[in-house]
C-alpha positions in Angstrom: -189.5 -59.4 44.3 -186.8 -60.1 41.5 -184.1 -57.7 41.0 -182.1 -57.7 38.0 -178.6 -58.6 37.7 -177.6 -54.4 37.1 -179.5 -53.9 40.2 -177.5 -56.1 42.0 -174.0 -54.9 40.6 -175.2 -51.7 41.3 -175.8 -52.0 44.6 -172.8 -53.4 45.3 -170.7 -50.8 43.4 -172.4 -48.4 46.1 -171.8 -50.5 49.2 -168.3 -50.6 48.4 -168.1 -46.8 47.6 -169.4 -46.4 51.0 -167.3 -48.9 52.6 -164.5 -47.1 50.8 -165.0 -43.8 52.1 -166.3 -44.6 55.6 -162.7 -46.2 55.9 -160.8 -43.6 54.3 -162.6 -41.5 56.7 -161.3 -43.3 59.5 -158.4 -43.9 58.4 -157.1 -40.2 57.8 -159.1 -38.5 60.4 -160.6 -36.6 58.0 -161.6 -33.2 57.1 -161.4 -31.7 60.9 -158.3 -33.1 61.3 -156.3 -32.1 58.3 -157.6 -28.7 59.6 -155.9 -29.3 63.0 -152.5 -30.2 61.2 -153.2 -27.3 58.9 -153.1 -25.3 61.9 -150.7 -26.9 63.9 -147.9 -26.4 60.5 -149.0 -22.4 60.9 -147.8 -22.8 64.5 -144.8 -24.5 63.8 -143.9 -21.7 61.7 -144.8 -19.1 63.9 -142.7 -20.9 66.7 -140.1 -21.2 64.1 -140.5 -17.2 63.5 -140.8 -16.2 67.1 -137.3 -18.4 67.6 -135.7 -16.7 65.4 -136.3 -12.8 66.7 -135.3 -14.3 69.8 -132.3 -15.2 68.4 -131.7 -12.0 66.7 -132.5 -10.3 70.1 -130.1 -11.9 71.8 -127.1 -11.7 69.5 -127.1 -8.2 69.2 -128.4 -7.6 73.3 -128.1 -10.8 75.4 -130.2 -12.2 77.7 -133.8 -12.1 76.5 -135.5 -9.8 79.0 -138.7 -10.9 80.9 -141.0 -8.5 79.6 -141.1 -9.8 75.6 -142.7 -6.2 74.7 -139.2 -4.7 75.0 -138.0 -7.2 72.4 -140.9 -6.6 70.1 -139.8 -3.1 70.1 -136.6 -3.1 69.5 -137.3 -5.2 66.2 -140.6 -3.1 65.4 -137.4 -0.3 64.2 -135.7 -0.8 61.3 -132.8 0.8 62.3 -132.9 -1.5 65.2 -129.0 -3.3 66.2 -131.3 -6.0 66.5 -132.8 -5.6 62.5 -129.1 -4.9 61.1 -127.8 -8.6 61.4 -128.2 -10.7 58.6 -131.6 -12.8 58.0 -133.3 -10.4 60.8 -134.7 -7.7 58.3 -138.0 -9.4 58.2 -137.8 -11.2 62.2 -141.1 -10.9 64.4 -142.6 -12.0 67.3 -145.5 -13.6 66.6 -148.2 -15.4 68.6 -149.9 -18.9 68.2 -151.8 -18.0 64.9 -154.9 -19.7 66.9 -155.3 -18.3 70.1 -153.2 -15.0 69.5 -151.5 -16.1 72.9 -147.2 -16.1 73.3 -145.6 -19.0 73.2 -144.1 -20.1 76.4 -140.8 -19.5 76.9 -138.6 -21.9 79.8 -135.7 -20.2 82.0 -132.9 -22.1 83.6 -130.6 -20.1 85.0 -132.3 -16.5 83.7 -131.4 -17.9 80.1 -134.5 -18.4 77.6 -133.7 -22.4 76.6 -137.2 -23.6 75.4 -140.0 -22.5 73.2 -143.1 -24.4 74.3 -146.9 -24.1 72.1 -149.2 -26.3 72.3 -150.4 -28.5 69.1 -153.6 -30.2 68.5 -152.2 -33.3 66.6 -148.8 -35.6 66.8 -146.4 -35.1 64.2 -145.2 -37.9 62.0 -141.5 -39.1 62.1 -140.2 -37.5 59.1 -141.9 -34.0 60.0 -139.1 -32.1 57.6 -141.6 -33.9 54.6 -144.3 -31.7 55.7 -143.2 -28.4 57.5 -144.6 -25.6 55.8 -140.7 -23.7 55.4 -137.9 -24.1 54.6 -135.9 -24.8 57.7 -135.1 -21.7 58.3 -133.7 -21.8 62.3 -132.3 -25.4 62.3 -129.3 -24.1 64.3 -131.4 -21.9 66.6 -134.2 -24.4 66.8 -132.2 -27.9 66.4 -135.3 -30.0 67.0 -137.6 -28.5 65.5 -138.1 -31.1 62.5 -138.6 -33.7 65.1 -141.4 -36.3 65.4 -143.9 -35.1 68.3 -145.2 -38.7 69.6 -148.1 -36.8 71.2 -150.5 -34.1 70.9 -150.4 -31.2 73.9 -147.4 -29.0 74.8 -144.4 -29.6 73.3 -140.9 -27.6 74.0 -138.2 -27.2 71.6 -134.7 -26.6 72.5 -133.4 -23.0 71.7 -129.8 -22.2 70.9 -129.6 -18.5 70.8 -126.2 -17.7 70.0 -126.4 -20.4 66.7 -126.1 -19.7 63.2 -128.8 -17.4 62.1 -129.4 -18.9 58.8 -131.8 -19.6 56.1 
């Protein structure tokens, strides 16, 4: 059987178009997990969020109390102490965007020091390239741009009494 030479160079072309993408497939991941660090940026901003009410909680109360549902309603009212600080006007609780549970929170002492959630993928070393915000709680959250060398649960420090800034 004789092929031409176009048949040849086309087939060729092909093979390396498949080569190409078979690799670029591998290499990236890709579509399923750009969707896990799709999700895993709408955590990091909900932790980021969460972090923050905390924060607002706590300046105008204290001590974050056990039972979280008294801080979601003292910031579900706008005339809320909590509400009237600056950058707490729009604060929330919110939940892992994924599997609508809380974050974990970490006691030492009967203080609230960690927020933990758990993220499906690893985070690259310069992770303030890719967060989805503005870094909004820096001085509440002071770690929050850094690299996570693994996937699982990951805790970030929480400074409650820092700067709440935008």
């Amino acid at each position: 059987m004789v092929f031409s030479q176009h048949t040849i160079y086309g087939g060729a072309l092909v093979a390396v178009i498949v080569a190409a993408s078979i690799a670029g497939i591998a290499i990236t991941g890709g579509p399923g997990e750009a969707r896990r660090e799709r999700e895993d940026q709408a955590r990091l901003q909900a932790v980021s969020a969460t972090a923050l009410t905390l924060a607002c909680y706590y300046q105008a109360h204290g001590d974050i109390p056990e039972d979280l549902s008294i801080v979601e309603e003292e910031m579900s009212h706008a005339t809320a102490s909590a509400r009237q600080q600056d950058y707490c006007t729009t604060a929330e609780m919110r939940k892992d965007p994924f599997t609508e549970q809380p974050f974990r929170l970490v006691r030492e002492g009967g203080k609230v020091t960690h927020i933990c959630a758990d993220f499906a993928t690893t985070a690259p070393e310069d992770v303030t390239s890719i967060l989805p915000f503005p870094i909004a709680t820096n001085s509440i959250v002071p770690d929050i741009a850094a690299p996570r060398p693994t996937a699982g649960e990951h805790c970030f420090e929480l400074n409650l009494s820092g700067k709440l800034t935008y």
